[in-house]
N, C-alpha and C positions, 0 to 999 in steps of 0.2 A: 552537248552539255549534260543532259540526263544519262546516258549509258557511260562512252568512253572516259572523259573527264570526270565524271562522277564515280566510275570504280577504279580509276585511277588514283581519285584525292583520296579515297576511303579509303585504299591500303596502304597508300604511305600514311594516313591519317594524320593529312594535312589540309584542314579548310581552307585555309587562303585559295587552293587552288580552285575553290566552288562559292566563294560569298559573292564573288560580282555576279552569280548565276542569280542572287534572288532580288527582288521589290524589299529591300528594309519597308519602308512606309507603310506598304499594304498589306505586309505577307502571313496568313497563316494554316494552319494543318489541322486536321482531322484527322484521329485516329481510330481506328476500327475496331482494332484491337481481333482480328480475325473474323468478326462477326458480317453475315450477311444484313443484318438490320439494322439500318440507318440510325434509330433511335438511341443504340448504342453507343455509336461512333460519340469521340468525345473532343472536345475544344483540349487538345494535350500540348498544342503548340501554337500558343499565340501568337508568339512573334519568332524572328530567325534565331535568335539568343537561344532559346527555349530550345526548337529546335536543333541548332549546331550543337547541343551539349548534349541532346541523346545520341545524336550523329558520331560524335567522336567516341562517346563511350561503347557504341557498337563496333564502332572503329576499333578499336583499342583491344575489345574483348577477340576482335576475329582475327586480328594481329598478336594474340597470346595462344589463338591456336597451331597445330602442327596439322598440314595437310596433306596425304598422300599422292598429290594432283599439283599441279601450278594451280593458285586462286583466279589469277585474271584470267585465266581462259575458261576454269571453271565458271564464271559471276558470267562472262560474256556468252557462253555456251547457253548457260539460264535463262538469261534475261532477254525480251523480245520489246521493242518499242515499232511495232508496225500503223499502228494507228494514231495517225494524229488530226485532229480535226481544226480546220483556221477556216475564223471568220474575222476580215477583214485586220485590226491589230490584238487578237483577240486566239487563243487556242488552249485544247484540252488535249493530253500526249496521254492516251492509256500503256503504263509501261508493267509487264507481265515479267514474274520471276517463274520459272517451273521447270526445276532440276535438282540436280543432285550434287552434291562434291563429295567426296572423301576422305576421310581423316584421318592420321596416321595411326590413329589407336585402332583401326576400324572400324571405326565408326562410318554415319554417313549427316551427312545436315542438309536435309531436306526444306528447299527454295520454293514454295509457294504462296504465293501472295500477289496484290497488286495494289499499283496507286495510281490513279489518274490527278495528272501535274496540272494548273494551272498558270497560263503563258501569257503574258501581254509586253507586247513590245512599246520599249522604253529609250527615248533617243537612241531610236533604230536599231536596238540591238532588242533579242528577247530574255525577259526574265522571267524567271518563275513565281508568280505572285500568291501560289497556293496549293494546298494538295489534299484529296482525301485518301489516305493511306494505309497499309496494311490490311487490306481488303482481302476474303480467303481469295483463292485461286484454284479451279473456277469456281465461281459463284451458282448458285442453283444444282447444285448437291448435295443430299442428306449426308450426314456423319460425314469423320476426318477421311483426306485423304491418303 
């Protein structure tokens, strides 16, 4: 649900394929906004509404670009969800971006960040009940990387 389905919906930038993935009731985000300090991170996504509308407009922007790469192999090359931690219905998925794509102009859009998802399983299936997001990548380094 967090890697394949999730860079899946994002490029055909179609939600439906990702809204049973979240807690409507409970759910909300923390943005970082690239900052290592917490006091920064801001309440940007209270609820999935909120959310789903930045979601599609990043959507949307990265489906206006031209790639010199296939995307989903590039996003899946990126992205790393090794760490998950469960405690009993109950878990935390640190999912890491850090790579590169390239773009047909030459360019390059450089993937670093991260968010740690949180999970609680819901009539036995897991949803995402929360996240704190756009985290640099990695953390505990002076200046940009």
């Amino acid at each position: 649900m967090l890697v394949e389905r999730d860079i899946d919906a994002f490029l055909a930038g179609d939600w439906s394929m990702v809204d049973g993935d979240f807690d409507h009731a409970g759910f909300f985000g923390l943005h970082a906004h690239r900052s290592e300090l917490p006091d920064s991170w801001r309440m940007d996504f209270p609820d999935v509404a909120t959310y789903r509308e930045v979601w599609l407009s990043q959507s949307r922007a990265t489906a206006a670009t031209s790639y010199a790469e296939p995307l989903r192999e590039a996003l899946f090359r990126a992205t790393n969800l090794r760490d998950i931690d469960v405690n009993g219905s109950v878990a935390v998925a640190h999912k890491k971006f850090d790579g590169k794509v390239l773009r047909a102009d030459g360019g390059v859009d450089t993937l670093n960040w991260q968010t740690l998802y949180f999970c609680g399983k819901r009539d036995g299936r897991w949803k995402i009940t929360g996240f704190v997001g756009y985290m640099p990548y990695p953390m505990g380094r002076a200046g940009p990387r």
